[in-house]
C-alpha positions, 0 to 999 in steps of 0.5 A: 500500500502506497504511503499516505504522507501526514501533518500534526492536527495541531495547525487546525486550532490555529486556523479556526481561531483566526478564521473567528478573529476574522469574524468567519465562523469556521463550523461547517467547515470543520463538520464537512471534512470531519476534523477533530473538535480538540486536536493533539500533537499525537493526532495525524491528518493526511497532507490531502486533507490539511490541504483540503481544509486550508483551501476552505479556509481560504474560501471563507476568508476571502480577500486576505491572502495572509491568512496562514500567516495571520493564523502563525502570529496567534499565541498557542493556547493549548498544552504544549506538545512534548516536542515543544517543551523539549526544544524550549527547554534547551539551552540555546537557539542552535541546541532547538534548531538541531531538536527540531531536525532530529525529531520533525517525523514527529511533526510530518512525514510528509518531507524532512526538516533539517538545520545547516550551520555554515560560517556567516549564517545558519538556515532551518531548511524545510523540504517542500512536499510533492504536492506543493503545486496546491494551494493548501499545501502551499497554505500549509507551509507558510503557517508552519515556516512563519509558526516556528519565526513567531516561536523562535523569536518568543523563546529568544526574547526577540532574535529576527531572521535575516530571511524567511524563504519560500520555494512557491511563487507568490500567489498576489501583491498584497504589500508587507506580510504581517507578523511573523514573517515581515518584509524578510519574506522572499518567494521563488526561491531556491529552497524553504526555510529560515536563515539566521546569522551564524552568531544567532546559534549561541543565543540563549533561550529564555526557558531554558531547564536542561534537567527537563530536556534530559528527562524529556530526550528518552521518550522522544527517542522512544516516539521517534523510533516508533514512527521510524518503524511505521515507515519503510525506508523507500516511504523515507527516501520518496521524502527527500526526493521531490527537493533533491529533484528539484535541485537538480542532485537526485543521488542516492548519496545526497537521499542518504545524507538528508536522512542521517546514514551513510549510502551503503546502509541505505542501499542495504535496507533498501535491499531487504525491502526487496527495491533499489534507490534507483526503482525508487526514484523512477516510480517517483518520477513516474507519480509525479509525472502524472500529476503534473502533466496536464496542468504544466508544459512537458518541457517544465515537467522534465526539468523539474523531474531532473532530466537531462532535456525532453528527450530523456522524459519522452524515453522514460515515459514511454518506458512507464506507459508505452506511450508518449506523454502527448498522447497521454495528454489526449486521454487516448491511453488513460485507462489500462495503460501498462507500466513497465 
């Protein structure tokens, strides 16, 4: 069974509350898509339907394209997750950073978090979904990038980025952002994420008890190591893909690096799962073709599947389906077309 990628419920209370902000009630909304009423940090929703329900948002709020941002600048009234507490416990900015990396299967499997200290600067670096072609995805992402400014800029009594960054264009021209991600927001770039200067590693946090963060770690590591096994390791590979092709280095050593091992463990457990990074990345490619041809020029598709030229596209497709991606295009060989 393919793997159905999730997101923490805990971004619907943050979105009903400013939808109620805006004067909107956001009830029928909730009842149509059958949400939680009191959503936990442990509950899973599916990435289609967080983005489902961001779409409908959008419609009850109308005219206000900020509005995951709007929805990120509201304090959280619930208990703080586990995780949470454990990244507010530590010591300094750079020691949450690395927490959050480590433990974001616990937020999402739909892509991976990860944290980059180089010499002059520091990014939290979010690789964007598959399906970051919906609005609700896109919707998505910019509530949690702009949640997790607010709360870095909480936690260290006022430390700002220098950038907050977006892969997705931008959807209108609608001035300034709100709070928390002002006029440091860029669009169109080349990867997702929030980057600071290098001396904002060693900011110290305002909460900071290293007693409770030791005390805490066992039972992360516990959570982490059951939603490890939940997936298997080609689930966590088809993670990374979508940014590595996007960046045009869809290596099998660059999808070890993103998930913390070295190639030859992740070739050998690939093995055991009885594929190969290479089957995974091709039925990767294959998925997402599908997705994406129809509303998206051939000549883009293949650049962002990382092929050489459209040739090279053409070939695989034809490998996939026995037919070429226009006739495809034409509907003439949609049903019960072969593959491989």
């Amino acid at each position: 069974m393919e793997h159905v990628p999730t997101i923490t419920a805990t971004v619907v209370p943050h979105a009903l509350r400013a939808a109620r902000r805006a004067g909107v009630d956001p009830a029928p909304v909730v009842a149509r898509l059958r949400l939680p009423s009191t959503p936990t940090f442990a509950d899973r929703l599916p990435l289609p339907l967080i983005a489902d329900f961001w779409e409908a948002m959008m419609r009850a709020v109308p005219g206000d394209p900020w509005f995951p941002i709007r929805a990120a600048a509201i304090p959280e009234h619930e208990e703080l997750s586990l995780l949470t507490m454990y990244c507010r416990a530590q010591e300094t900015l750079g020691e949450a950073l690395r927490s959050v990396a480590r433990y974001s299967l616990l937020v999402t499997d739909a892509f991976v978090i990860s944290v980059h200290a180089e010499r002059h600067r520091v990014a939290l670096v979010f690789d964007t979904p598959a399906a970051i072609e919906r609005l609700g995805v896109r919707c998505q992402m910019e509530f949690l990038v702009c949640d997790t400014v607010g709360c870095i800029e909480h936690a260290t009594g006022g430390v700002r980025p220098l950038e907050v960054a977006f892969a997705h264009s931008r959807r209108v021209a609608a001035g300034v952002p709100p709070w928390p991600a002002g006029s440091e927001l860029r669009y169109g770039a080349a990867r997702t994420g929030i980057v600071y200067t290098r001396s904002a590693w060693n900011a110290p946090l305002s909460g900071a008890k290293p007693e409770l963060a030791r005390a805490l770690r066992p039972r992360l590591d516990t959570m982490l190591s059951a939603a490890e096994g939940r997936m298997g390791t080609a689930d966590r590979v088809r993670m990374v893909l979508p940014e590595l092709l996007r960046s045009g280095t869809p290596s099998g050593q660059r999808a070890a690096r993103r998930l913390s091992m070295s190639w030859r463990t992740l070739q050998r457990r690939l093995a055991a799962a009885g594929t190969s990074f290479r089957v995974v990345l091709d039925d990767t490619r294959f998925s997402l073709a599908r997705e994406w041809l129809g509303g998206t020029p051939i000549k883009i598709v293949a650049d962002r599947l990382s092929y050489a030229d459209e040739r090279a596209f053409y070939r695989a497709f034809r490998r996939w389906t026995g037919t070429s991606p226009v006739h495809y295009l034409h509907g003439s060989e949609r049903k019960g077309w072969p593959r491989r």
